[in-house]
Steps between C-alpha positions, in 0.01 A plus 500: 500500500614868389617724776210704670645908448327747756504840356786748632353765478146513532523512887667869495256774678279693216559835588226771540351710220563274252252516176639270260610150530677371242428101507800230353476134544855381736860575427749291354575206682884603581272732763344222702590166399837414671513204232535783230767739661760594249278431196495796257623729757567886370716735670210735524294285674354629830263364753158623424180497249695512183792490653653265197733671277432302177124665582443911350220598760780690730660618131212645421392635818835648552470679138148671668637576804807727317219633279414640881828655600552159774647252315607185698827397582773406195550166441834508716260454849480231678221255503364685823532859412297462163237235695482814758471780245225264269242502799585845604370603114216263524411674835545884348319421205183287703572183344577150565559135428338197608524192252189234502669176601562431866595156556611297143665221322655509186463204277730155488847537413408914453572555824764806390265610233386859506190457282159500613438212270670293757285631756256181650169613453357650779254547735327812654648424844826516358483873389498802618191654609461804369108572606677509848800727435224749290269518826790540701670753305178732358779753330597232199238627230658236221702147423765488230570193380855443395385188292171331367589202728505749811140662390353114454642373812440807700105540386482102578607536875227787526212338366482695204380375158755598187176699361583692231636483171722729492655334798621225261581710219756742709594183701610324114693832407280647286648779355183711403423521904606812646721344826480835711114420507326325794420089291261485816336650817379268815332647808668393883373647790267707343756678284640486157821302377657562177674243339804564281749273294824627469789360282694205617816621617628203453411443135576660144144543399518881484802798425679641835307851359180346517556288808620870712181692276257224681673458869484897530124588367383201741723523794555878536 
């Protein structure tokens, strides 16, 4: 049987005023798999949501955040200085991070794979659940998914039906969707969610120009 990964990071306080979660599904399993240590390891690698160097969320966060005058630290930091300065600009800018899976296996002999096709299937318990962090935070006024798999998986673990079309076109990359519109809205607590798909940062579906274009309209 596959190792069973607990998430590193999910666990980490949300902070206060927050009002917009961006949603992933788990990191790499270098991050939480002591089976996998060593395995495609980058020098910019750093302990946190994204924290993989092969990955270009931080790249292209770090291209906004100069766009602002703050830019985060060169790539010459440490590990801990740039994990310190990451939440410190999710904090200023009332984001944060909190990926779906909680507790997870990856499949036989993919133990060290980093694909979410090697993800077991899973089941609601497994997941995050967001209806709780939305009524427990009532600042965060949207989700953006960093992948379809996130948005699928995520809506699952809430109870909520995959209702609309345009749902699966955006989730398929279809290129006549505008990706800095809302694909869907669900009510929690009496108020409104937005739901957003962002580009993988992980994949090569989409230009670096259009990837920072769609990051800042939704995120800032």
């Amino acid at each position: 049987m596959s190792y069973a990964e607990t998430h590193p990071y999910n666990s980490e306080p949300m902070p206060s005023g927050v009002r917009l979660l961006i949603v992933g599904t788990a990191p790499p399993p270098r991050f939480s798999n002591p089976k996998c240590e060593g395995v495609r390891v980058h020098k910019l690698d750093f302990k946190f949501f994204y924290g993989s160097g092969h990955n270009n969320m931080w790249l292209w966060l770090n291209e906004i955040a100069a766009g602002q005058g703050r830019a985060l630290p060169n790539d010459d930091a440490s590990a801990h200085e740039y994990g310190e300065a990451a939440r410190a600009f999710l904090r200023q800018n009332g984001l944060w991070i909190k990926d779906v899976l909680q507790t997870y296996r990856r499949k036989a002999g993919r133990d060290c794979s980093s694909s979410d096709d090697d993800i077991v299937r899973l089941l609601p318990g497994e997941c995050t659940n967001f209806v709780e962090v939305l009524v427990q935070h009532p600042s965060i006024e949207a989700l953006a998914f960093t992948s379809h798999r996130a948005s699928e998986w995520s809506l699952m673990a809430m109870g909520q039906p995959v209702r609309s079309s345009a749902y699966r076109r955006v989730g398929r990359n279809d290129r006549a969707m505008d990706r800095t519109l809302p694909f869907d809205r669900i009510e929690v607590g009496g108020r409104e969610i937005k739901l957003f798909l962002l580009p993988s940062p992980s994949g090569r579906a989409i230009s670096h120009s259009e990837a920072i274009t769609i990051y800042r309209t939704i995120l800032f």
